[in-house]
N, C-alpha and C positions, 0 to 999 in steps of 0.2 A: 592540702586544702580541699574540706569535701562542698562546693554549690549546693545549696540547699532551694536556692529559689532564685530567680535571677525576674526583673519586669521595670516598667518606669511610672515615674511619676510626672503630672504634667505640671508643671508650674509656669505663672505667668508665660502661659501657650508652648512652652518650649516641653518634650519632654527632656526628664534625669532619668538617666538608666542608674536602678538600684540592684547591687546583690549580695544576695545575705550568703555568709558559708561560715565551714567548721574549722578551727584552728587547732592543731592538735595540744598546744599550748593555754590555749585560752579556754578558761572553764565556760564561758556565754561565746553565742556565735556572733560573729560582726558584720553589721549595717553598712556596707560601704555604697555611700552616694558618691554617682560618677561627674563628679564636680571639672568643667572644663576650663581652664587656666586661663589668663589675658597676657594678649600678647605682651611686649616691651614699649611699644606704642600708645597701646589701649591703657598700660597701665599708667604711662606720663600725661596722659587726658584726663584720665581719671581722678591724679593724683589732684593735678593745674584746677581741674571745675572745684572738687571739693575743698581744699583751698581757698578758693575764692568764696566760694558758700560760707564755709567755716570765719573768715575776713568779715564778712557783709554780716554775719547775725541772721542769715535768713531766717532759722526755723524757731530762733530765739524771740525776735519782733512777732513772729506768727503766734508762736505758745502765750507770749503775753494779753493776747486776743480774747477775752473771755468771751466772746461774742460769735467767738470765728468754730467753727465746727472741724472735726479731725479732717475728713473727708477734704472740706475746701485749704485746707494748711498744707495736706499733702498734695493736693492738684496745683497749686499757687506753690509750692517746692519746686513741683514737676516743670511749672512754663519758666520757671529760674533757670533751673538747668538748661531745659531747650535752648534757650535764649544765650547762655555762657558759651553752649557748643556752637551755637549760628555763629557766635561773634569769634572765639577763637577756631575755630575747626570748620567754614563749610562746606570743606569739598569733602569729608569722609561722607561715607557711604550711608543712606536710611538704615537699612541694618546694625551699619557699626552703632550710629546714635542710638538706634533702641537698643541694645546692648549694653552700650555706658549710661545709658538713664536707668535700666533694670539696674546694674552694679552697683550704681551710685546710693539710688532707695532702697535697697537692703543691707547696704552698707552704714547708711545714715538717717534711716526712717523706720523701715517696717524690723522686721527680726533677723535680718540678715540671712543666715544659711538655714536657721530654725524653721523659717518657712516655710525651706523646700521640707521637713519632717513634717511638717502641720500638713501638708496638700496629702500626704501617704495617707490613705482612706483606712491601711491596713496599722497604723500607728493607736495606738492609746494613752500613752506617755510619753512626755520629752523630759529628761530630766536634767540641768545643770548641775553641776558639783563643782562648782570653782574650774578657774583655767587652769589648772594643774592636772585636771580629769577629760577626756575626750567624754562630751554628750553621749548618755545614756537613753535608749528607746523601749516601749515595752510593745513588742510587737504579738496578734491579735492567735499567730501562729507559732512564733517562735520563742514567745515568752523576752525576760530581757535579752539585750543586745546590747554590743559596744558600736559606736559607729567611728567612722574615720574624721569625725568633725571633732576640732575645739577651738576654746578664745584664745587671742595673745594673751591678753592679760585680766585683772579685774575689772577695770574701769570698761573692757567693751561689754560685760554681763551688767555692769550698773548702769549704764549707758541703753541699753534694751528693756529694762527694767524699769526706768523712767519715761522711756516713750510707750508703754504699756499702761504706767501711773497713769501720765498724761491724758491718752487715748480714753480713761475712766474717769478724768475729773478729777483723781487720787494725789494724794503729797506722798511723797515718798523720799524719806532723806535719812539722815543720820539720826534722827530727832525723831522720825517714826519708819525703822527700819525692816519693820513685815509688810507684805502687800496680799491684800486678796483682789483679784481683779478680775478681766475676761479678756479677752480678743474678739475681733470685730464678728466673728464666725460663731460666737459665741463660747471657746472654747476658755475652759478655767485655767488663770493663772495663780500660783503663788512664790513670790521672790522676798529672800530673803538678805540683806546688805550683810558685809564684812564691818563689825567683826563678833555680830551680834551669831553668823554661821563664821565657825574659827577658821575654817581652811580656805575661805572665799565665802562670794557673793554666788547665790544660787537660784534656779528657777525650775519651777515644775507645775509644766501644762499638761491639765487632763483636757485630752482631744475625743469630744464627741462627736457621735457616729452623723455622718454627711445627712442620713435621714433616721428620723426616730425610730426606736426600736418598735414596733408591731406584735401582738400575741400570735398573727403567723409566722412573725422570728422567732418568737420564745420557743414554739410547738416546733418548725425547722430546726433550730439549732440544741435542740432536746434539754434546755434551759428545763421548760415546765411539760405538762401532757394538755389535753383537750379537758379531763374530764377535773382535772384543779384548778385549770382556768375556767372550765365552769362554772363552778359553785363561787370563784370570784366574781363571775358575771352576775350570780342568783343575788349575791352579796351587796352587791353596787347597784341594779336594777333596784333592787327592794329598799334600796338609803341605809343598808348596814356600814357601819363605818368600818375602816381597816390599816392596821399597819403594816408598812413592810421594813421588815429588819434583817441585821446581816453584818457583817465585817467590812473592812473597807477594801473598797474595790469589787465586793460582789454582784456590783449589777441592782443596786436597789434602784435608785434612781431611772435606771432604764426598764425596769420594772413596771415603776409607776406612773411611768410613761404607756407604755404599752396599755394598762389595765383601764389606764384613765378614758381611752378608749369607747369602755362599757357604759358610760356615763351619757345617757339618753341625750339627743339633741337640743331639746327643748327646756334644757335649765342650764340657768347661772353658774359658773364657776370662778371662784378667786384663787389664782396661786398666790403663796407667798415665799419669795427664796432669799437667799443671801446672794445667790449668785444666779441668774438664769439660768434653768437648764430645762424645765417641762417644756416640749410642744404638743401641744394639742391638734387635733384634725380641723381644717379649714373651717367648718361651717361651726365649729364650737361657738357659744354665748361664754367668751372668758374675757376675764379681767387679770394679766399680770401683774403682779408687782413686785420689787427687788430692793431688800435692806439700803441705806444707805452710812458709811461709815463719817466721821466727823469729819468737819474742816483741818487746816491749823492751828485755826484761834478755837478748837474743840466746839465748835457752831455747827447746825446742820444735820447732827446724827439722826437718820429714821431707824430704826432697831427693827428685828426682827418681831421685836414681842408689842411694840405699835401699831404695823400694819394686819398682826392677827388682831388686835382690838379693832382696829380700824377696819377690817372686813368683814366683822359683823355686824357692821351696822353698814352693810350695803348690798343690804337683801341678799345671800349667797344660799342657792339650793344646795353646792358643794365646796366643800374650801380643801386643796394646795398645798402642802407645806413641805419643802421641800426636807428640811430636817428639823425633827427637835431635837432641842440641845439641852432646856436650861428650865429650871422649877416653873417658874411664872408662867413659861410658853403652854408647859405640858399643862396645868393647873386652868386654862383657859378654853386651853382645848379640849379635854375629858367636860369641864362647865359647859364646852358648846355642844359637845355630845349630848351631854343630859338634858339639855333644853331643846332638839330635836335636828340639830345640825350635822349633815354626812361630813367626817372629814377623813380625808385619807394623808397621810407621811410616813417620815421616814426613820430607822431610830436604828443606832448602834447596841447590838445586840447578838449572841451567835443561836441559840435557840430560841424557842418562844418560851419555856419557860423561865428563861434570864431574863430576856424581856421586861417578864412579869416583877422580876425580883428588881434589875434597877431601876423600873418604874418609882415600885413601891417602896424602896431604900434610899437615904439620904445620898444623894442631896435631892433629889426629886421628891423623894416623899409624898407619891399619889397615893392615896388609901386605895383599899385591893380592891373593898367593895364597889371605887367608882371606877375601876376599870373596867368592870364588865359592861360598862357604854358602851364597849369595843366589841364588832362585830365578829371577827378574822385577826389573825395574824399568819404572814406569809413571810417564812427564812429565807432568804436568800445566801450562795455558801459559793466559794468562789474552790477552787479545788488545783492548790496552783503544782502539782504535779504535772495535769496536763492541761491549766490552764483554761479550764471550763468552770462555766458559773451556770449554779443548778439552782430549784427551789427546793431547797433541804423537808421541809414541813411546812403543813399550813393547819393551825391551832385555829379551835374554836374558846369563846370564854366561858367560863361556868359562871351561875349566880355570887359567887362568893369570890370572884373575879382573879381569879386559876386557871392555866392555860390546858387546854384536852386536845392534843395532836392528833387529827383525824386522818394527814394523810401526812406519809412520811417517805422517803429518799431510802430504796433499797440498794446499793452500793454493787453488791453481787449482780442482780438483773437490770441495774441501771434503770430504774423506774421509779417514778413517784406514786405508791402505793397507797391505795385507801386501807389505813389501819383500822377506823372504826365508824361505823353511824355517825355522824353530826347531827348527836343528840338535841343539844342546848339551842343552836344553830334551828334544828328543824323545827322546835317549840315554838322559838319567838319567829319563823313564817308562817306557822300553824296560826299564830295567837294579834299577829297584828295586819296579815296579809291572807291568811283563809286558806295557806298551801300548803296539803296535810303531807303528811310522808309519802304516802303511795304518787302523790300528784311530783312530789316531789326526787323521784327517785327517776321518774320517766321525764319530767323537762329536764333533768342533770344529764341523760342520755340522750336526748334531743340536740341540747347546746354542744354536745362534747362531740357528738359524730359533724354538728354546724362546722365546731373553730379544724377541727380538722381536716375536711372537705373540703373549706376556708384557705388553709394551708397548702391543701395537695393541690388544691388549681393555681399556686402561683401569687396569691395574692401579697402585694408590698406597702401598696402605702397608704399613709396611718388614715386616710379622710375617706379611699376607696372601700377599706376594712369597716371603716365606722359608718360609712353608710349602709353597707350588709348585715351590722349588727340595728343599725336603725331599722331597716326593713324586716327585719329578722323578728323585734317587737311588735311592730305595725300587725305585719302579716307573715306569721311563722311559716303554714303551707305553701306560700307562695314563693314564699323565698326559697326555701328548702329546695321545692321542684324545680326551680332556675338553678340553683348552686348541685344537683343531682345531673342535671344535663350539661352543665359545665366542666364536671368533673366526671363524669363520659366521656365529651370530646376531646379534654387532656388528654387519657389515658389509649386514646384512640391515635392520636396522635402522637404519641410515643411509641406505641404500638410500630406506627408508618415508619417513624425516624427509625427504630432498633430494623426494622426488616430492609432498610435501603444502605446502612452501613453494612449488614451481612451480605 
């Protein structure tokens, strides 16, 4: 057995010591959570309270509640319990209770052992496979992983699976056996019932990152460089519209997160998702909104392709979308293009010029000529050798609405290289903003040596970032000068750290 990493996780304030190593046996290394046992004691308390919960209907009378909120069902759980231990148990110890009350609500409320995976900051996937499979993780360093967790059986994955429907409002039963949902953290669930998945009932949570991703993450984690994110920034600044495309799992989403960023203080923004996932920086002017799926009686559905009708008629300087999918959606969007709407999303794609092709090809079928609405396109490419997710290209449109890769992913030097002039690109800021080439060739070196600087001083989070890039508008030499003596003093101070460890 070779250790590969060993560290904890804190859950519900306690830490789990987790350690990942190498089996000589197993092709993936294993996840092993250092899960601590219950006594013989703890466990006939445990058994006796739930018991009685499960007798009484507690959580059943609560869910019937359509009035009652998740939050107050599981605090009104929680003083049930209290109250069963007061009455059978109350000389054990404060300790032991809070112990068997944590047991008890991850046993029969929240996700049980899954939870302690959701808390690992360093997690990105949980996956279920049926009780026949130990839970699968996609870890952020070690790629998949087998962990030492599984269910007894099927009914406790439908059984979690439900209190997640629940948690969203959602039906979920034999009668409609797919779920897309979330978690209270906002992380994505989707579960599937037996026997619509053959070998079991299954579940898989994509866990987002504890704080949004940043363009000084992207530029850190050599995702993108300074000077692509700039002309991103020239992009978004000037109301060119853009999309980001890519495979799944490449990081789109956390992409356009990051970029959305660039997006001046002082305008409207509407997301629209199927599932939340944009956050924006505190002082944003935003309007979220999130599809909603039907009832039982098929009542209540908001669609994804309502709330883009419905956002534009509510004054949006920039519109959100977290994916398009489907003719109509696209057909609305390219229309809000042409009529002078910025909008940026997301599209399954692996180059930009495929992009272009299943745009333009059934079943979408957007004429090519109306794509050239589109300002940019930015690849994202996930590289799962080792695991890293880059920005492959970023395409500019021709008139005749053809993708022209201007900067592309050199594999050898590990760089996102400028292939060519951003001809088309530089026309239409010439022709509708007054910024000829040469002006334009020196603020793209301006912003590229900013987000870098940006970067080398440390900076993390997404409202601190977006207020530098506001100042950065306001007043370019002012800011520059501050973010120049910032990025002195850093360096100064590494400087001090390296000569005191010597």
């Amino acid at each position: 057995m070779k250790i590969l990493k060993q560290y904890e996780v804190f859950f519900e304030g306690v830490g789990i010591p987790i350690t990942i190593y190498e089996e000589p046996k197993q092709f993936v290394p294993i996840y092993e959570v250092g899960i601590l046992e219950l006594g013989k004691y703890t466990q006939l308390i445990v058994k006796k309270i739930k018991e009685d919960l499960l007798r009484e209907g507690v959580l059943d009378s609560f869910s019937r509640k359509t009035n009652v909120g998740y939050e107050e069902i599981k605090q009104a759980y929680m003083d049930k319990i209290k109250e069963l231990l007061n009455y059978y148990f109350p000389n054990i110890s404060f300790d032991e209770k809070s112990k068997i009350l944590t047991v008890i609500l991850q046993t029969s409320f929240d996700l049980g052992y899954v939870d302690i995976l959701v808390s690992d900051s360093q997690i990105e996937e949980v996956t279920i496979n049926g009780a026949k499979n130990e839970i699968m993780i996609y870890h952020r360093t070690f790629g998949w992983c087998k962990t030492n967790l599984n269910f007894k059986d099927d009914v406790e994955i439908r059984n979690i699976a439900t209190r997640v429907a629940m948690e969203n409002k959602k039906f979920f039963s034999n009668l409609n056996p797919l779920l897309d949902a979330h978690l209270l953290g906002g992380h994505r669930v989707n579960a599937t019932l037996s026997p619509i998945s053959t070998d079991g009932s299954t579940m898989t949570i994509r866990r987002f990152s504890d704080t949004p991703w940043t363009v000084c993450d992207l530029i850190r984690a050599k995702t993108s460089t300074p000077l692509g994110l700039a002309i991103i920034w020239l992009a978004i600044e000037n109301e060119f519209s853009l999309i980001v495309v890519g495979g799944t799992g490449s990081g789109k989403t956390s992409f356009l997160n990051a970029i959305s960023g660039f997006i001046p203080a002082d305008q409207r923004i509407i997301s629209v998702e199927d599932t939340r996932e944009v956050r924006l920086p505190e002082y944003a002017h935003w309007v979220p909104m999130e599809s909603r799926s039907a009832n039982q009686e098929g009542k209540g559905e908001v669609s994804m392709l309502h709330l883009i009708v419905n956002s534009l008629r509510m004054r949006p300087d920039r519109i959100l979308i977290g994916e398009i999918r489907r003719k109509e959606e696209a057909e609305i969007l390219f229309e809000a293009m042409r009529t002078g709407h910025s909008v940026y999303g997301t599209f399954h794609a692996n180059t930009a010029e495929e992009m272009v092709l299943r745009m333009s090809s059934s079943p979408i079928e957007i004429p090519k000529i109306t794509l050239n609405s589109l300002g940019l396109i930015v690849v994202q490419h996930r590289d799962r050798k080792n695991g890293r997710r880059i920005t492959l290209q970023i395409a500019e449109m021709t008139p005749e609405g053809d993708s022209r890769v201007i900067f592309q992913y050199n594999p050898k030097k590990d760089d996102l290289e400028l292939k060519r002039k951003p001809k088309y690109f530089m026309d239409k800021l010439d022709e509708f903003h007054g910024i000829d080439s040469e002006e334009f060739l020196e603020e793209l070196k301006h912003r590229a040596w900013f987000l870098n600087a940006l970067s080398e001083a440390g900076a993390k989070d997404i409202t601190q970032i977006g207020n530098y890039i506001n100042q950065y508008n306001k007043d370019k030499d002012k800011i520059l000068l501050k973010l120049s003596k910032l990025v002195e003093k850093k360096k100064k101070h590494k400087k001090a750290l390296n000569n005191n460890n010597k």
